[in-house]
C-alpha positions as CSV (number, residue, x, y, z in Angstrom):
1,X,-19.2,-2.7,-4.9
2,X,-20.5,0.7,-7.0
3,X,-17.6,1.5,-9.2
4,X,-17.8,4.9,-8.4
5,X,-16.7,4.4,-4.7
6,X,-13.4,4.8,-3.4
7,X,-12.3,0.7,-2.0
8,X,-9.0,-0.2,0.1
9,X,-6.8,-2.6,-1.6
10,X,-5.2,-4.6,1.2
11,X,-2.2,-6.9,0.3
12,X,-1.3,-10.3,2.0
13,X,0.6,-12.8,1.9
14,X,-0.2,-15.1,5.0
15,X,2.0,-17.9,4.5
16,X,5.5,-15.4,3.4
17,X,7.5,-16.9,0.6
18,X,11.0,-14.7,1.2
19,X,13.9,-15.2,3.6
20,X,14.4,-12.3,6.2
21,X,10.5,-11.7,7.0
22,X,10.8,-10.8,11.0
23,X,7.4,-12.3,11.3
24,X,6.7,-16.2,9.7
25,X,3.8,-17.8,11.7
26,X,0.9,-17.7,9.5
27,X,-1.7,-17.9,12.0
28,X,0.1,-14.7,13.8
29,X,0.2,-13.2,10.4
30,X,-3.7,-14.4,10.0
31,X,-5.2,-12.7,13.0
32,X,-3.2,-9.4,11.6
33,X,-4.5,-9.3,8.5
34,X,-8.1,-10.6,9.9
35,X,-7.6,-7.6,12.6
36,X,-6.9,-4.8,9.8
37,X,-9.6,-5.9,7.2
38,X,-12.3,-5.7,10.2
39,X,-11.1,-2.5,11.2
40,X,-10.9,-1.2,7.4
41,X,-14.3,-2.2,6.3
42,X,-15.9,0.2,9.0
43,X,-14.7,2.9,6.5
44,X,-14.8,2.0,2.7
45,X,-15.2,-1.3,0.9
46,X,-12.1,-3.4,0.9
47,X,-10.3,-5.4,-2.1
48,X,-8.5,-8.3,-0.5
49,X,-5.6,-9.7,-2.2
50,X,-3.5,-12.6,-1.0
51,X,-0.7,-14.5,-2.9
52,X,0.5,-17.2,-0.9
53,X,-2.2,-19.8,-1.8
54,X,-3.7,-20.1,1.9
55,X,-6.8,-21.4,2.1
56,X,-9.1,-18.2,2.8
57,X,-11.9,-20.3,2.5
58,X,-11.7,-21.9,6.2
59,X,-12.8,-18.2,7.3
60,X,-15.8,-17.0,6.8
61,X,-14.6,-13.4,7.3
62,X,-12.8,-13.1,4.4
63,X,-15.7,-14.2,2.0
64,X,-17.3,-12.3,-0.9
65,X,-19.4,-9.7,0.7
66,X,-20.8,-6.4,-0.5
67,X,-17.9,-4.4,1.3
68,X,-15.8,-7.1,0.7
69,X,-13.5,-9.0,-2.6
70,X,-11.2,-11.6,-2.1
71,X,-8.6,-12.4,-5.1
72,X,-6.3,-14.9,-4.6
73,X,-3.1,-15.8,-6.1
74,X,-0.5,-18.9,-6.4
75,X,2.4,-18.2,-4.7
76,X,4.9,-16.5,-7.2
77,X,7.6,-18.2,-9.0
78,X,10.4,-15.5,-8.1
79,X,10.4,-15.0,-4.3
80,X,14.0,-14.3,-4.4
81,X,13.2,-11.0,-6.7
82,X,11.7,-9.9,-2.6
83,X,8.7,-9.1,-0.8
84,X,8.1,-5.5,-3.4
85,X,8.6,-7.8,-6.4
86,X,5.7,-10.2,-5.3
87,X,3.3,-7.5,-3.8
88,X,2.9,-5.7,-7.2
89,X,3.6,-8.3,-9.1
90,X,0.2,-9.5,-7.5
91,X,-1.1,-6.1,-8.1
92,X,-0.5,-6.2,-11.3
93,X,-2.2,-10.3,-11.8
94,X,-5.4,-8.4,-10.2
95,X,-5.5,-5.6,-12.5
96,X,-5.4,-8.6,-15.7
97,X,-8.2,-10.2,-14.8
98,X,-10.2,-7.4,-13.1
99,X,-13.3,-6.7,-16.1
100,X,-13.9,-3.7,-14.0
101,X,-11.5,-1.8,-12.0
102,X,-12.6,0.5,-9.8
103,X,-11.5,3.9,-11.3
104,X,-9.3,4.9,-8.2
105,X,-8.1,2.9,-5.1
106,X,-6.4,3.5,-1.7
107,X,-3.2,0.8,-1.4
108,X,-2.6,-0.4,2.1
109,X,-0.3,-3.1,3.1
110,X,-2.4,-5.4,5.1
111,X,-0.9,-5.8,8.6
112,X,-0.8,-2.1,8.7
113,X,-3.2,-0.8,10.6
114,X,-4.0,2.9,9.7
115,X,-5.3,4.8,12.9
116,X,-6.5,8.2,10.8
117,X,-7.4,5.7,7.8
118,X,-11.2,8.1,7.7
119,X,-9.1,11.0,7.5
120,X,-6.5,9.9,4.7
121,X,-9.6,8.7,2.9
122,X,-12.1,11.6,3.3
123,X,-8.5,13.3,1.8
124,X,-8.3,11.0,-1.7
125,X,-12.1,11.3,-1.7
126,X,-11.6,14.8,-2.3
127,X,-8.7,14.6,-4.5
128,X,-9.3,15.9,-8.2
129,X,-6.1,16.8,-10.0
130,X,-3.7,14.6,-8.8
131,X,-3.5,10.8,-10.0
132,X,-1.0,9.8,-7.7
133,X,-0.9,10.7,-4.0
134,X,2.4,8.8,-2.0
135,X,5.2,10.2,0.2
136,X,8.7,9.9,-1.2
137,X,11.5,11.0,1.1
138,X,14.1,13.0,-1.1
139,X,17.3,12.5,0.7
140,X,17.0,8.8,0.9
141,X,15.5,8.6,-3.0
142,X,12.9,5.9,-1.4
143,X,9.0,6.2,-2.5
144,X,6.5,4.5,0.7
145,X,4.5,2.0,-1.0
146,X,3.1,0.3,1.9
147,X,0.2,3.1,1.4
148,X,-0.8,5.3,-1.7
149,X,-3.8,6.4,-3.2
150,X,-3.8,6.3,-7.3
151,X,-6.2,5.7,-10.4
152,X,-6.1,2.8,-12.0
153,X,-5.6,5.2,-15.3
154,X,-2.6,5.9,-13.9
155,X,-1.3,2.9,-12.6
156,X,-1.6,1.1,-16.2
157,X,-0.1,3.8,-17.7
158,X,3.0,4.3,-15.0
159,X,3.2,1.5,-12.8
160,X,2.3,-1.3,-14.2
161,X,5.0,-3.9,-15.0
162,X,7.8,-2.0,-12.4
163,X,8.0,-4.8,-10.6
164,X,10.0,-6.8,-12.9
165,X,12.8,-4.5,-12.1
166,X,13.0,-5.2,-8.3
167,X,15.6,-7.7,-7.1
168,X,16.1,-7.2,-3.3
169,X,19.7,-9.1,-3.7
170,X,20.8,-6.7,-5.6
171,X,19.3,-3.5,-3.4
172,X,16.8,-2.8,-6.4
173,X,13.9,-2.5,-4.0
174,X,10.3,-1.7,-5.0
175,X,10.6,1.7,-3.1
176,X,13.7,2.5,-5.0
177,X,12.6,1.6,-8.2
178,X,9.2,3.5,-7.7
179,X,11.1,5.9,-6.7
180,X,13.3,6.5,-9.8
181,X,9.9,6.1,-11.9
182,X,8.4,9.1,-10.5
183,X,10.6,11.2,-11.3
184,X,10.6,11.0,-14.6
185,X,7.0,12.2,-14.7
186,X,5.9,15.8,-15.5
187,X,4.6,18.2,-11.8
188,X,0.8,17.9,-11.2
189,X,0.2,14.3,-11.2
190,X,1.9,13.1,-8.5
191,X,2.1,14.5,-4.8
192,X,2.5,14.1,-1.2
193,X,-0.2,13.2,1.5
194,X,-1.3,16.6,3.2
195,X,-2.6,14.1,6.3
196,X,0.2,12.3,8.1
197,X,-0.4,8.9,8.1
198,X,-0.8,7.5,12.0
199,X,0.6,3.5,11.5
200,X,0.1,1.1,14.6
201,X,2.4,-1.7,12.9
202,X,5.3,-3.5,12.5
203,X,8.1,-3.1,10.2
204,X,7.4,-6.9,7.9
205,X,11.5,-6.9,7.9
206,X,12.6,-6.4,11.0
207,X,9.7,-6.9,13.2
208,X,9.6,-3.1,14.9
209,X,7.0,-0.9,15.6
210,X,6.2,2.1,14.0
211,X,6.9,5.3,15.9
212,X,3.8,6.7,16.7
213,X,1.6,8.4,19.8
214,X,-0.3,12.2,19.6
215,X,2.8,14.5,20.4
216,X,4.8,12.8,17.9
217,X,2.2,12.3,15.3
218,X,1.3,16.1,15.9
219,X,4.8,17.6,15.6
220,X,4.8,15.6,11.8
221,X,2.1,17.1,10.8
222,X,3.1,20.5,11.3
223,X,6.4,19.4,9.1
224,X,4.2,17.8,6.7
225,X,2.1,21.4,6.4
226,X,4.8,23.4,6.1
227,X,6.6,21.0,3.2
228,X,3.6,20.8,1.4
229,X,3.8,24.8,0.4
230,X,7.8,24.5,-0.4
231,X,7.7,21.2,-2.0
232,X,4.7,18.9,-3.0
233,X,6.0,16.2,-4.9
234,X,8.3,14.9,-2.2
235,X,9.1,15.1,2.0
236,X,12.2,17.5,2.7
237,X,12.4,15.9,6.1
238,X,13.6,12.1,7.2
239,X,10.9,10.8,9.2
C-alpha cells in the first residue's frame, strides 16, 4: 500500500461488547462487514480494523493483501464508556503502532455501505486545504463520525485521545464530544462534505435503515450546495 494513496479505514467490531447494539449475531454482523470491505476495495485500498478479538483468520477474505490491512484488537476494557469510546479508542491503538501512517485516510464505519463512496473519494482526492472534511449538524451540536475524511497530521494533533471523554451513560457521546472539539478550532481546517453521502445501512443502535433512494438523495444535495456557500464548517439543515 503506496503511502501516497488515499486508503479507507473501516471499523468493526464483529462480536459487539456494549448493551443496546440493535444488531448482536456475529455471523449477521460478519457477512456485513465481509459485504462492505468487498464492495470498498473495488475503489481504494482498505485498512481493516476490528476490536472484538474474532478470529479473522478463519476467512481468507480478510487477509493481508496489497489492497488490503487487517489490525486487530483485544476487546476493550471500558465497554461501558459506549460504542464511540471503543471505535476511536481503537483508532487511536492503530495509530501507536502504525511505523507508517498513511498521510490522509477516509473513516467509514464498516457495516455502512457507501453507494457514491467513488464520488466522496474522487472529492478528498482532490482536497488541498482542508485537513478535516465531516458533516456536523448545528442545531443538534452532533459531529457524524461514522464517515470523515482527515490527515493523520491532523488527527494526532486534534483528535487523538478524545475518546477518553465519551461515556454514553452519561450522554457524553463521541459525536458530541467531537462535536465540542471542533469548534474550538480556527476556519479553514475543518469543513463540510460538498457530496452528500448516499448510506444503504442500518442505524448499529436501533437497527433502522437509513433514508435513502434518488429523489431524496437529490433534493439533499441541492441543500447541501446551497449551505456550502452560507456556511462551510457545519449543515444549517436537520437531515
Amino acid at each position: 500500500m503506496s503511502p501516497d494513496e488515499l486508503p479507507i479505514v473501516l471499523t468493526a467490531t464483529i462480536i459487539p461488547n456494549v448493551t443496546g447494539a440493535a444488531s448482536t449475531d456475529p455471523a449477521i454482523r460478519l457477512g456485513e462487514y465481509r459485504h462492505v470491505l468487498q464492495f470498498c476495495q473495488q475503489f481504494a485500498p482498505v485498512i481493516f480494523l476490528e476490536n472484538s478479538g474474532y478470529p479473522l483468520e478463519r476467512h481468507p477474505e480478510f487477509a493481508d493483501s496489497i489492497r488490503l490491512r487487517v489490525h486487530r484488537f483485544a476487546p476493550s476494557t471500558s465497554p461501558e464508556r459506549g460504542k464511540g469510546f471503543q471505535e476511536f479508542e481503537m483508532i487511536d491503538a492503530w495509530l501507536a503502532r502504525e511505523p507508517h501512517p498513511p498521510a490522509r485516510w477516509l473513516k467509514l464505519t464498516g457495516r455502512y455501505q457507501l453507494l457514491n463512496l467513488d464520488a466522496l473519494l474522487a472529492e478528498c482526492r482532490r482536497e488541498k486545504k482542508y485537513a478535516l472534511l465531516i458533516d456536523q449538524l448545528a442545531k443538534q451540536r452532533f459531529a457524524r463520525t461514522h464517515l470523515f475524511y482527515v490527515t493523520t497530521a491532523f488527527y494526532q494533533e486534534r483528535m487523538k485521545n478524545l475518546y477518553q471523554q465519551c461515556n454514553d451513560d452519561r450522554g457524553e457521546f463521541i459525536e458530541h464530544v467531537l462535536f465540542r472539539a471542533l469548534g474550538k478550532i480556527s476556519p479553514g481546517q475543518v469543513r463540510i462534505f460538498k457530496t452528500q453521502p448516499d448510506f444503504l445501512a442500518r442505524l448499529g443502535s436501533t437497527g433502522n435503515v437509513l433514508p435513502s433512494g434518488s429523489l431524496q438523495w437529490f433534493a439533499k444535495q441541492c441543500l447541501r450546495r446551497v449551505n456550502h456557500l452560507v456556511d462551510e464548517r457545519r449543515l444549517l439543515y436537520v437531515r
